[in-house]
Phi, psi and omega in degrees: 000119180258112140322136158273122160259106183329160211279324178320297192309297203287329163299338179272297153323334180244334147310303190304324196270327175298334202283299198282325153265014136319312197294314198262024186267310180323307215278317173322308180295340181274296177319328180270353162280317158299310168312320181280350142342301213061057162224103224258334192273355175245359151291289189310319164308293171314294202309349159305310194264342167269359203259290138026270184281339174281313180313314175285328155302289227284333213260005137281346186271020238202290194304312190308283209327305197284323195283336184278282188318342180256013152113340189276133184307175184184128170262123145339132203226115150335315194287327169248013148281304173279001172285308151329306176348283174311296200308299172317279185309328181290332195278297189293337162289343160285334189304306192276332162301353188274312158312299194280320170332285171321327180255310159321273183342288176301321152325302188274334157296318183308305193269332194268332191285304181295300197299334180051000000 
């Protein structure tokens, strides 16, 4: 016997993944404020705390997975298209805040070194 999960279900789920990677989209951009700040220890903290709310997106998209491995059909909703969308484009904007941390960072030793 295969379940169908109702349009409601897949809609609740892909709010929940857009809400957590909104959240941590927020804290990336807060954190790249910080680095031109130079304050790499509350950037790393956010990029900590949006790393956080992506985890709480991806263990929703992970339950929809495991209810798809156990047989229940599931229709594709438009909504949780843009909800991957959002997880994906967010996941990959800590990758590269992660990156400009690191280069900000070196940056600002670099200038503090010169200035001597």
């Amino acid at each position: 016997m295969n379940e169908k999960m109702n349009s409601e279900e897949i809609q609740l789920i892909a709010f929940n993944i857009i809400l957590h990677s909104g959240n941590a989209k927020m804290q990336i951009h807060s954190a790249f404020k910080a680095m031109r700040e130079a304050d790499f220890n509350t950037a790393n903290q956010l990029l900590e705390d949006a790393n956080q709310e992506i985890l709480l997106a991806h263990q929703s998209q992970t339950e929809l997975l495991q209810s798809y491995a156990n047989g229940t059909k599931i229709e594709m909703e438009i909504i949780m298209v843009h909800a991957q969308d959002h997880l994906m484009t967010t996941m990959t904007l800590r990758e590269m805040a992660i990156e400009m941390s690191y280069l900000y960072e070196q940056n600002h030793k670099l200038s503090a070194t010169l200035r001597g």
